[in-house]
N, C-alpha and C positions, 0 to 999 in steps of 0.2 A: 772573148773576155780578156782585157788586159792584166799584164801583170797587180799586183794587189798592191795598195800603199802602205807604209809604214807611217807616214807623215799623218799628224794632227788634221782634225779639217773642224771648220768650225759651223755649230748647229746652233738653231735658236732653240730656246728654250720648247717649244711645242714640238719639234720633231726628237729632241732629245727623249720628252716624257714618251712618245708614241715607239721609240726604240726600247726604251726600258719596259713597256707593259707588251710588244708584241713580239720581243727578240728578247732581251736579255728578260729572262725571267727567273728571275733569285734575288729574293729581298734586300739582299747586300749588294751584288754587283750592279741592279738595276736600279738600286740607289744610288749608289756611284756615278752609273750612265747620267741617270737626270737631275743630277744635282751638279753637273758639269767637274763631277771631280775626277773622275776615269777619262781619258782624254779618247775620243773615236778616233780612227784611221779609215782612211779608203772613202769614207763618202756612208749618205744614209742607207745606200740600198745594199752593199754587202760588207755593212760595220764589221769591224777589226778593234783589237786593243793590244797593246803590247805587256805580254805576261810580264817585263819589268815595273813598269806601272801599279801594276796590281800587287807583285810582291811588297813591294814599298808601303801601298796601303794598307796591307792588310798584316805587316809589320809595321805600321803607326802603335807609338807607345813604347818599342822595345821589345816586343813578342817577336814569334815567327810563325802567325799565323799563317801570314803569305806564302811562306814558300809552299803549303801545304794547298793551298786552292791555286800557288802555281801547275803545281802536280798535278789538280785536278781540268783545268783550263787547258792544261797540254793535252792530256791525256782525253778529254769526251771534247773537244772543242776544235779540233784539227784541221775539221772541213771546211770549207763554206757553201753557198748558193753557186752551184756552177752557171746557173744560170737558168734554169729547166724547172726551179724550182726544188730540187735535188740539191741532199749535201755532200757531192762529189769531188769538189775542187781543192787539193791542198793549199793551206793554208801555210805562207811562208814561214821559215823560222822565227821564235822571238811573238811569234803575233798568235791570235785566238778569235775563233767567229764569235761574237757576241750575240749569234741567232742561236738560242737555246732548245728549243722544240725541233725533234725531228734528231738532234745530236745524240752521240752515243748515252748521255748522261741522261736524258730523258726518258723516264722508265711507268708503266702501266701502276696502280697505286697510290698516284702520286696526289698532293695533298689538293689541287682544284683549285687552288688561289690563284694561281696566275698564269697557269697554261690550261689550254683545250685538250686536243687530241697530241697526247706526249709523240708522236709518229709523223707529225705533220707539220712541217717550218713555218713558221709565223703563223702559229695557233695561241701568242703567248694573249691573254686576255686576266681584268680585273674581275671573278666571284664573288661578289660581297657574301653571296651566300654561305659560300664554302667558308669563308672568313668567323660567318657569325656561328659557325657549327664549332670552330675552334673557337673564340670568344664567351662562348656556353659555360665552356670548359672553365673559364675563371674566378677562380673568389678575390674579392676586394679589389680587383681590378689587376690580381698576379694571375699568374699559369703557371702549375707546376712540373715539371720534367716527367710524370708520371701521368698527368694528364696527356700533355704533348704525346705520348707515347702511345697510349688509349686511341685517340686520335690518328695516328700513324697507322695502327690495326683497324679502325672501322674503316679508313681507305679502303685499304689493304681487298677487305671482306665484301667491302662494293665493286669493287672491279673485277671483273671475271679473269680477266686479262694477265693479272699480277700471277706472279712468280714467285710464289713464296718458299721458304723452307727446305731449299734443295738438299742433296747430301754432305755439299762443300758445308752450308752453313750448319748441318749436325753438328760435323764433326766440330767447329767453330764452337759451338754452344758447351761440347760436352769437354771443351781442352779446362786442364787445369788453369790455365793464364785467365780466360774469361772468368773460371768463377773467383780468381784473383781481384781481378780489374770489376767485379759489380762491386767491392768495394772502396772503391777508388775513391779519393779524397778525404777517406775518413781518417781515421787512427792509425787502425788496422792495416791500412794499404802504406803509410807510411814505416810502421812494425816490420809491415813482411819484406820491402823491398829495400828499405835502409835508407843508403846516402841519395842522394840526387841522383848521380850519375847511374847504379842502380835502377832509381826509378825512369831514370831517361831510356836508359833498355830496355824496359818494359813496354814504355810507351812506343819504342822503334817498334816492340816485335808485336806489340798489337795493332799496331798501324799498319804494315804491313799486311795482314790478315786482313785487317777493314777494306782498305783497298782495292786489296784481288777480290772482293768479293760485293765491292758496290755496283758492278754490272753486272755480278750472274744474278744474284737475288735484290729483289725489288722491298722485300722489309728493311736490308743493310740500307739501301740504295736512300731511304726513306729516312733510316736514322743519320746516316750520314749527314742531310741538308739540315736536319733540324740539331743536328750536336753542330756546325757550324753555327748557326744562331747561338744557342748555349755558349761556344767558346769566344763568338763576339761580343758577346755580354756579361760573361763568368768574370771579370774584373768591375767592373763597369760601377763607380761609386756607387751606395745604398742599394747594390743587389738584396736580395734579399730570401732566406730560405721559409718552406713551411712544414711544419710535421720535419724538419729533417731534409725535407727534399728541394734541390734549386726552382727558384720561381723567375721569370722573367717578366718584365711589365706588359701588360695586354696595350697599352699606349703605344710602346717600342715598338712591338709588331705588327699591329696595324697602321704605324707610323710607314713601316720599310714596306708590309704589302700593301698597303693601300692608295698612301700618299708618296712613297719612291722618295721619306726622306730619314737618313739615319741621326742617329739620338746624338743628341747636344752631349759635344764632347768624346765622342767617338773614338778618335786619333789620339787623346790622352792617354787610355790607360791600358797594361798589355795585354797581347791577344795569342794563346799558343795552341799549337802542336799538340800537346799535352793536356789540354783543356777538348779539345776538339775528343779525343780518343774517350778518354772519362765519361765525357757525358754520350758519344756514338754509343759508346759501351750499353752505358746504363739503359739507354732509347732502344737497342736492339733487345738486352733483356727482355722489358718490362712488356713492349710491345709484343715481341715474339710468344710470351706468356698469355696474353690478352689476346693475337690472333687465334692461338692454340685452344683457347675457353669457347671465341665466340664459335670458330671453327665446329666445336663440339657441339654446342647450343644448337647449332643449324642443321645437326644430322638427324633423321628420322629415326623417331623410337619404335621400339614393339618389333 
């Protein structure tokens, strides 16, 4: 195998979209791939992208959401296709496999929209079904963060596989900061933490936490992808809340898993850090509460 390219290479539209549904599998970056806005490297068979790239995008607006999916694109995205079929090959500085499945990030749980077997490279595939099991979940055409979260547990409780609830994330659940941060964004969270900068600490030292803990446990792993959605859309003119809780348009999201295109006006408005932590937050709560019910549900009585 030769060395790996850094350089653009150019794809027509059909193998772009077939990259985005079988490799990049994440409603954001695999919208990116096939909307020709993420620029490929190396060629279709062991796509590449350059984490600068992506930080830029995902810091469109004035956010920083980018450097945070830089972090995370370095960090599960490192290998590539050595060749074998295997993701054994480092992956140069500066660049990230855009094969998703089978990568560190890929975890048992996971929501069925747009990968197979999380273990296996190029299993990434469209579920319309998995799709309308979360679409269910909507009224008036929104999804609320606490649905999303519901949804994140009934994975969870279908896969035998998943790895839920280890010791790390006890302890996570029972620290004072978490039960800080489930009220994040409210009054309250603004009362307790004060000025900005303040809140910006908070937000490092829960981030932090999230992090180390989206490869051991597969419920963080799970709130993690869908609080990215949240903080891609938590600015995003006429958001909108219900009861209290963020809603997201069911159009938006079946836009990014289905059709690999992101919502009109994207690159406008900003995207952070801090957005991202808020609502992971709120998704590991709800859902952790919800695997723990159904959990119970399912043990035999008498």
């Amino acid at each position: 195998m030769g060395e790996p390219s850094s350089h653009p290479v150019m794809l027509d539209d059909g193998t772009r979209r077939r990259l985005a549904e079988q490799q990049a599998t994440c409603p954001f970056v695999g919208s990116l791939v096939a909307e020709g806005v993420l620029p490929v490297c190396n060629g279709a068979d062991a796509p590449l992208a350059r984490l600068e790239d992506l930080r830029i995008l995902g810091n469109s607006g004035g956010g920083n959401l980018g450097d945070l999916l830089v972090l995370f694109a370095a960090g599960n995205h490192a290998s590539m296709d050595d060749g074998t079929g295997h993701l054994g090959w480092p992956v140069p500085a500066g660049l990230f496999f855009l094969g998703f499945p089978g990568s560190q990030g890929a975890h048992p749980g996971h929501s069925g929209i747009l990968m197979g077997d999380p273990a296996t490279p190029g299993s990434g595939r469209f579920d319309p079904d998995a799709l309308a099991r979360l679409a269910a979940l909507a009224r008036d055409g929104w999804i609320r963060r606490t649905d999303v979260a519901h949804f994140i547990a009934a994975n969870l409780i279908r896969d035998p596989a998943a790895k839920v609830l280890g010791s790390h994330v006890a302890r996570l659940l029972a620290s004072d900061l978490l039960d800080l941060a489930e009220s994040a964004g409210s009054q309250l969270w603004h009362t307790l933490f004060g000025s900005a900068d303040d809140q910006d600490a908070a937000h490092r030292r829960m981030e932090e936490k999230l992090t180390r803990l989206l490869g051991e446990d597969n419920l963080v792993g799970a709130a993690g992808e869908f609080g990215l959605l949240f903080a891609l859309l938590a600015n995003q003119p006429g958001r909108r809340e219900i009861d209290g809780d963020p809603a997201v348009a069911l159009d938006d999201l079946a836009a990014m898993f289905r059709d690999k295109r992101l919502p009109d006006g994207w690159r406008n408005w900003k995207k952070t850090r801090g957005d991202w932590v808020v609502h992971t937050t709120a998704l590991l709560l709800t859902a952790a509460r919800e695997y723990l019910s159904l959990r119970r549900a399912q043990r035999p009585t008498g």
